[in-house]
C-alpha positions in Angstrom: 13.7 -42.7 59.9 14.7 -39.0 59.8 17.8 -39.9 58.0 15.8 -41.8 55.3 12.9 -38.6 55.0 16.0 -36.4 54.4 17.8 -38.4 51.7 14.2 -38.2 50.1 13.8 -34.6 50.7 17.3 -34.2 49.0 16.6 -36.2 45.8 13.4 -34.1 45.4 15.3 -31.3 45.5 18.0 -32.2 43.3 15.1 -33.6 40.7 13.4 -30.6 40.7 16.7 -28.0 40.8 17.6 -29.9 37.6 13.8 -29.7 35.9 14.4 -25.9 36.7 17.7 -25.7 35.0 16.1 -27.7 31.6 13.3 -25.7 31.7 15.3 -22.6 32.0 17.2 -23.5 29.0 14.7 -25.0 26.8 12.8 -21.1 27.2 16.7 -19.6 26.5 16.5 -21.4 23.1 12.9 -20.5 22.5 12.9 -16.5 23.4 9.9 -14.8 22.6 10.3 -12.6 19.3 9.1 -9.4 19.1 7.0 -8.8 15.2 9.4 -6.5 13.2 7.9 -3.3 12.7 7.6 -1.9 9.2 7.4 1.2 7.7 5.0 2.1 4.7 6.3 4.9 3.0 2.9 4.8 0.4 1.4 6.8 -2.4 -1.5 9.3 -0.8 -3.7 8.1 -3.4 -3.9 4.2 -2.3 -2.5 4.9 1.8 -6.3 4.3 3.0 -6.4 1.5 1.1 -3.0 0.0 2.2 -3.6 1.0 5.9 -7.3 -1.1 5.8 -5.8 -4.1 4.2 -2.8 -4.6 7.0 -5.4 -4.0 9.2 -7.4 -6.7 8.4 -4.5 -8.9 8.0 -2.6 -7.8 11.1 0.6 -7.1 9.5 2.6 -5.0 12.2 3.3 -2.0 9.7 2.6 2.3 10.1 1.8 3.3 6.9 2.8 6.8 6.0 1.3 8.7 3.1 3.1 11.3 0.9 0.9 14.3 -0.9 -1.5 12.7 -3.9 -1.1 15.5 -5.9 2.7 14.3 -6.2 1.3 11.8 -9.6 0.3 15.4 -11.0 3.9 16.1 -10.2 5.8 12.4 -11.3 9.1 14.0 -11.6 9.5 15.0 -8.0 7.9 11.6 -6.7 11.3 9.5 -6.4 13.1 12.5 -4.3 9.7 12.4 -2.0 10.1 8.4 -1.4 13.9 8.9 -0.8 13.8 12.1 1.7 10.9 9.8 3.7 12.8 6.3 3.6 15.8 8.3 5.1 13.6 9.7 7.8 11.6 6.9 8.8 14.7 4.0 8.4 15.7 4.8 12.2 12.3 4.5 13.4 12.0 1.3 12.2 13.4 -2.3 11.7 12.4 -2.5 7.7 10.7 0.0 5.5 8.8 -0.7 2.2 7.7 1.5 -0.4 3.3 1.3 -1.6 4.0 3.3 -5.3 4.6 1.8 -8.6 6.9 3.1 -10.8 4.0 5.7 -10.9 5.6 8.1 -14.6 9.1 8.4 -12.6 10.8 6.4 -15.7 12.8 4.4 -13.4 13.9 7.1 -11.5 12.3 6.1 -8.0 13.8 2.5 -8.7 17.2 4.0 -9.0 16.3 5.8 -5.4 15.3 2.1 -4.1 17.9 0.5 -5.4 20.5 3.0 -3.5 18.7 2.4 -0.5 17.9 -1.2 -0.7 14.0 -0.7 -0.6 11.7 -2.8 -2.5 8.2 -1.3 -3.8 5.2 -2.6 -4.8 5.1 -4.1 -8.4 3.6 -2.4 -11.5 4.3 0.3 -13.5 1.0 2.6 -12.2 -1.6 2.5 -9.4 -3.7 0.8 -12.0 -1.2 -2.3 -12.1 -1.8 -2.7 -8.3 -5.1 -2.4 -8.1 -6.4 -4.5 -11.2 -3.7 -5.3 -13.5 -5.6 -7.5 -15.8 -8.5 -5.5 -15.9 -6.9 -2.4 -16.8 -4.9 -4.2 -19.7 -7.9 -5.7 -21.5 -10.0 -2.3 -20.8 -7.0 -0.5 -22.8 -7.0 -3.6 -25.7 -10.8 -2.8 -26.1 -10.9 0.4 -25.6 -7.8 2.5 -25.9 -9.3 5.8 -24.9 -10.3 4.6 -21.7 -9.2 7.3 -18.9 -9.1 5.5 -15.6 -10.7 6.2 -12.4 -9.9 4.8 -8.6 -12.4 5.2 -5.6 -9.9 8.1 -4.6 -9.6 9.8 -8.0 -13.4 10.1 -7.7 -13.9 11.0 -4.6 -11.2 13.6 -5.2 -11.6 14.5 -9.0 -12.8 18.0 -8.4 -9.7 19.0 -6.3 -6.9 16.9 -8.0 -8.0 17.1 -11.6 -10.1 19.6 -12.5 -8.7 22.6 -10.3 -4.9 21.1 -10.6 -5.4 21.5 -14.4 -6.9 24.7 -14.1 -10.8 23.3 -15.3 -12.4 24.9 -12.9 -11.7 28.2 -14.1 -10.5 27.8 -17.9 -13.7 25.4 -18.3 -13.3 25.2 -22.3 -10.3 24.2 -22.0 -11.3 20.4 -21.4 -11.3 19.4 -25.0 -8.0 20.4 -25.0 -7.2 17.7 -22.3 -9.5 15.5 -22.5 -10.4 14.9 -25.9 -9.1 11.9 -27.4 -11.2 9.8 -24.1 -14.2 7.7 -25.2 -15.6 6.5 -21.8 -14.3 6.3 -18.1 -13.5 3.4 -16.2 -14.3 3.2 -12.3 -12.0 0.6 -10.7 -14.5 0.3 -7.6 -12.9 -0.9 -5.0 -15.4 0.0 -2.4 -18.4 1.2 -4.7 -20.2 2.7 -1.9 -23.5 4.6 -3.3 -21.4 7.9 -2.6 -18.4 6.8 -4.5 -20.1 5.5 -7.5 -22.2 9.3 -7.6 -18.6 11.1 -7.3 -17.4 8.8 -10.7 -21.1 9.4 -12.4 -20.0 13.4 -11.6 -16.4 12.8 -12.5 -17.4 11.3 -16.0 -20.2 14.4 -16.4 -17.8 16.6 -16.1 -15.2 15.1 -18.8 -18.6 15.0 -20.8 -18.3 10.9 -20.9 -20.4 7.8 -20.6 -19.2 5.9 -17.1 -18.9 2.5 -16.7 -17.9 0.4 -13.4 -15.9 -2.4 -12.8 -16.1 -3.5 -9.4 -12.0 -5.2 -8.8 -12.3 -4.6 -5.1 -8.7 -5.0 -2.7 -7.7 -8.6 -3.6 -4.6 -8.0 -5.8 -3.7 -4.7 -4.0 -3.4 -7.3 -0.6 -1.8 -9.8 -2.6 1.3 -7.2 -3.8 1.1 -5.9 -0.2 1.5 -9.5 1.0 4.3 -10.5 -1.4 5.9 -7.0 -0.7 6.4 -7.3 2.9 7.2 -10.9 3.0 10.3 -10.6 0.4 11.3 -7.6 2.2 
């Protein structure tokens, strides 16, 4: 009898030694992947935006924002996206780039190109944000001067004293002029937001009219972007 329990015990043993092994090879084939971690190198004027829809989504990204007032500036936008990609491209395993072609004239594509960096499609903010909307706004209405939820909410800083408004005040005709209405592309048209467009439009001397477009076609370029990447 002992012999018999300890040819039993000894099976067991080799059963279970070899249910270890094949376990212990079927989780070697399997391993457990880390998300890759991206980097957002996005314009200041749509980061909040970008950062609130990967959020919601829970795409593993760090969004980092480069100075709005760079669109007042397009020519020194490309050089901006390249000096950041080249900082942040240790830090991470892929980078990305939230800016249209945004006035550079191709000039932050070459950058990409170079680096191997895709951006958002488009060839403004406008094109991300509401593409469709902003084209048949422009068929209708060709002096239609656009407005985001950060372009009101900023207007006083980023247009008026940037172009010098604030103190040259009769010199808004000179800008301004050939605009028949303004266009707020709500995309969150809190009460607060849609007063800081009614005061934007007051200020150009213009009637204001809202069209609410919302985030669904910014998430849907950020989607697309980060999964061709």
């Amino acid at each position: 009898m002992p012999d018999c329990v300890s040819s039993h015990a000894s099976r067991l043993s080799t059963v279970s030694h070899r249910a270890h092994e094949k376990s212990t090879v079927s989780h070697r084939a399997h391993p457990k992947t880390e998300p890759v971690r991206v980097g957002v190198v996005a314009c200041g004027a749509i980061a909040r935006h970008v950062e609130e829809v990967a959020g919601r989504r829970g795409w593993p990204v760090d969004v980092h924002p480069l100075p709005p007032l760079l669109h007042n500036r397009p020519e020194r936008i490309a050089d901006a996206v390249r000096d950041e990609i080249a900082r942040l491209e240790p830090r991470y395993d892929r980078v990305v780039v939230a800016y249209a072609d945004c006035g550079t004239y191709g000039a932050l594509d070459a950058v990409l190109d170079r680096a191997g960096v895709a951006r958002l499609r488009g060839e403004h903010c406008y094109d991300v944000l509401a593409r469709e909307d902003v084209r048949a706004a422009l068929e209708e209405e060709p002096g239609t001067y656009l407005l985001t939820d950060f372009l009101a909410r900023t207007f006083a800083h980023t247009v008026l004293r940037e172009l010098g408004l604030d103190r040259h005040p009769e010199l808004r005709d000179a800008y301004f002029g050939h605009y028949t209405r303004v266009l707020w592309l709500a995309q969150r048209p809190t009460p607060a937001t849609r007063a800081a467009a009614q005061t934007a439009a007051d200020a150009l001397g213009l009637p204001l009219v809202e069209r609410t477009v919302g985030e669904t076609r910014l998430e849907a370029e950020l989607g697309a972007l980060l999964a061709a990447s």
